[in-house]
C-alpha positions in Angstrom: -40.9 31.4 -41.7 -43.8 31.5 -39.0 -43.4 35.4 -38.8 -43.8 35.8 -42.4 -46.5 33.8 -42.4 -48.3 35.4 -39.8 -47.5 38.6 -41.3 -49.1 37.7 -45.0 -52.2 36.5 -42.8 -52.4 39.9 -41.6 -52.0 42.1 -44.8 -55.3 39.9 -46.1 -57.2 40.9 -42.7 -60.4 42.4 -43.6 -61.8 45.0 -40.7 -65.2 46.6 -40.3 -66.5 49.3 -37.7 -69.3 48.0 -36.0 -71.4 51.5 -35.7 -74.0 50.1 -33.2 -71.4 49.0 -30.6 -68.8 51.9 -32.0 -66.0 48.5 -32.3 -64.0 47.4 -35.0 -64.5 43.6 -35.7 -61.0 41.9 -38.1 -61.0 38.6 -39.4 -59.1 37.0 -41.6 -60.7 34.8 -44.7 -60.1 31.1 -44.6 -58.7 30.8 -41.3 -62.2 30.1 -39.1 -62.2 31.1 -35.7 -59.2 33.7 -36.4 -60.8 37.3 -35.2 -60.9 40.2 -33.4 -62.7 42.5 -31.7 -62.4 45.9 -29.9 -62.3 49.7 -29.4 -60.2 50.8 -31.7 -58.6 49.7 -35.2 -54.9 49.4 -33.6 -56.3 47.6 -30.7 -58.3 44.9 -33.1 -55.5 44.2 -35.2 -53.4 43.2 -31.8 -56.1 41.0 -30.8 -56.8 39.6 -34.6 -52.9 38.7 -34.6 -52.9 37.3 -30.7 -56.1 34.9 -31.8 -54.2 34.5 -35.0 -51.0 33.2 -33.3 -53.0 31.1 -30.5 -54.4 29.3 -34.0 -52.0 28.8 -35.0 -50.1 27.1 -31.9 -53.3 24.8 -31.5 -53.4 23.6 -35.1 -49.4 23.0 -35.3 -50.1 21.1 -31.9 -53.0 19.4 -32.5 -51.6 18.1 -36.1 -54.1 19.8 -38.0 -53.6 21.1 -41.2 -53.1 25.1 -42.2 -53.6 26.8 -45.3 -50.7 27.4 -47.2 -50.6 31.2 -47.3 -48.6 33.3 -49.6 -47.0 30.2 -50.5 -45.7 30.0 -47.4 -46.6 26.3 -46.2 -46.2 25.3 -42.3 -47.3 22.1 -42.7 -44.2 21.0 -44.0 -42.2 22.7 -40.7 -44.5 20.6 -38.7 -43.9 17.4 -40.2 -40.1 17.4 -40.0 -40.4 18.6 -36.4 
């Protein structure tokens, strides 16, 4: 379940070349904090889905809530645990 929803967090992942810095900057919407930032595309997209994962480690520990996504909901994983 935590791989499919970190995958569906990544198809929605919205990118954008920075021309002035010649980067590519991902986020992705709703999750605040969760981005990326490098060279190239492939290379932002490992380190949008590394910030995504560290996210979502913190939150999980911390007891803080994450959006249900794809109705995939982790909350409920984290409650039972």
């Amino acid at each position: 379940m935590l791989i499919e929803y970190i995958e569906e967090c990544m198809k929605i992942a919205h990118y954008e070349i920075i021309e002035d810095e010649n980067a590519f900057w991902g986020e992705i919407p709703g999750l605040q904090g969760v981005w990326g930032k490098a060279k190239t595309l492939e290379e932002c997209r490992y380190a949008l889905k590394e910030t995504l994962e560290e996210w979502i480690i913190f939150r999980l520990k911390n007891n803080l809530e994450l959006p249900v996504i794809a109705e995939i909901d982790l909350n409920r994983l984290a409650v039972a645990a």
